[in-house]
C-alpha positions as CSV (number, residue, x, y, z in Angstrom):
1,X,0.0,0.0,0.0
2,X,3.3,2.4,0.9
3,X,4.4,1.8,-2.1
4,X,1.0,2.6,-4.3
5,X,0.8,5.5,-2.1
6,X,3.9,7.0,-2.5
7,X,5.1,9.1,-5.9
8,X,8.0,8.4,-8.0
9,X,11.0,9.7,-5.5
10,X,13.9,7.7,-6.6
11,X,15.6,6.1,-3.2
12,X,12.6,6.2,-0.8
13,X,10.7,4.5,-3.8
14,X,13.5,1.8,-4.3
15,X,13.7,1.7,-0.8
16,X,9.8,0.9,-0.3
17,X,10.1,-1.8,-3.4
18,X,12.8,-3.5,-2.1
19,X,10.6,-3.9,1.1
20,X,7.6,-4.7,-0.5
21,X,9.4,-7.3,-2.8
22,X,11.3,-8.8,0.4
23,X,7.7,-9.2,2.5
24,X,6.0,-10.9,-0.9
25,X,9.0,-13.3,-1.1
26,X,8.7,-14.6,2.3
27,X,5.1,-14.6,2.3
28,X,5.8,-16.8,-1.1
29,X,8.0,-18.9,0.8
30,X,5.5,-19.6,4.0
31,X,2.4,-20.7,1.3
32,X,4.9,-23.5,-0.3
33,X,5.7,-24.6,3.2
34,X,2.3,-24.8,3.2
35,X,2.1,-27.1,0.1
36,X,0.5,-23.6,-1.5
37,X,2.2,-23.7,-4.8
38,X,0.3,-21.0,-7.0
39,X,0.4,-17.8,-6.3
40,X,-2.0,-16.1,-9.0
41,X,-5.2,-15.7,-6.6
42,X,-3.0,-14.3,-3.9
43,X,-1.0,-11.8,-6.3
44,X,-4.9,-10.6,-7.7
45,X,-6.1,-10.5,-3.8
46,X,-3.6,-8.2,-2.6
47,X,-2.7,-6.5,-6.2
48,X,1.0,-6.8,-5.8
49,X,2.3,-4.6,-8.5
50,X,4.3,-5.9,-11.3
51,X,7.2,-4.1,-10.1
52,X,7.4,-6.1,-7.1
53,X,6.8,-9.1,-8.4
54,X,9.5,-8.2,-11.2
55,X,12.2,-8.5,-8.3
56,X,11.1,-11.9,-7.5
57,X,12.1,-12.9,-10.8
58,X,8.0,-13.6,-11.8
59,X,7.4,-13.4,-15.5
């Protein structure tokens, strides 16, 4: 949401990204724990931007 909210300020915005894309990865990593495999539903639900998801390494 931080990082929707907030405008295009260079380091606070890579800053926020590199948050948001660290929280999504271990979030990731507790559903396949889980045996939760796909991620599609979850990426919809919460709207993870593509920008985020880009640093996972999602195509």
């Amino acid at each position: 949401a931080r990082l929707r909210e907030h405008g295009d300020d260079g380091k606070h915005r890579a800053r926020l990204l590199k948050d948001a894309a660290e929280a999504v990865h271990a979030y990731f990593i507790q559903r396949e724990l889980c045996g939760l495999r796909k991620h599609d539903a979850v990426i919809r639900e919460y709207n993870i931007p593509n920008a985020v998801l880009a640093r996972l390494g999602a195509k």
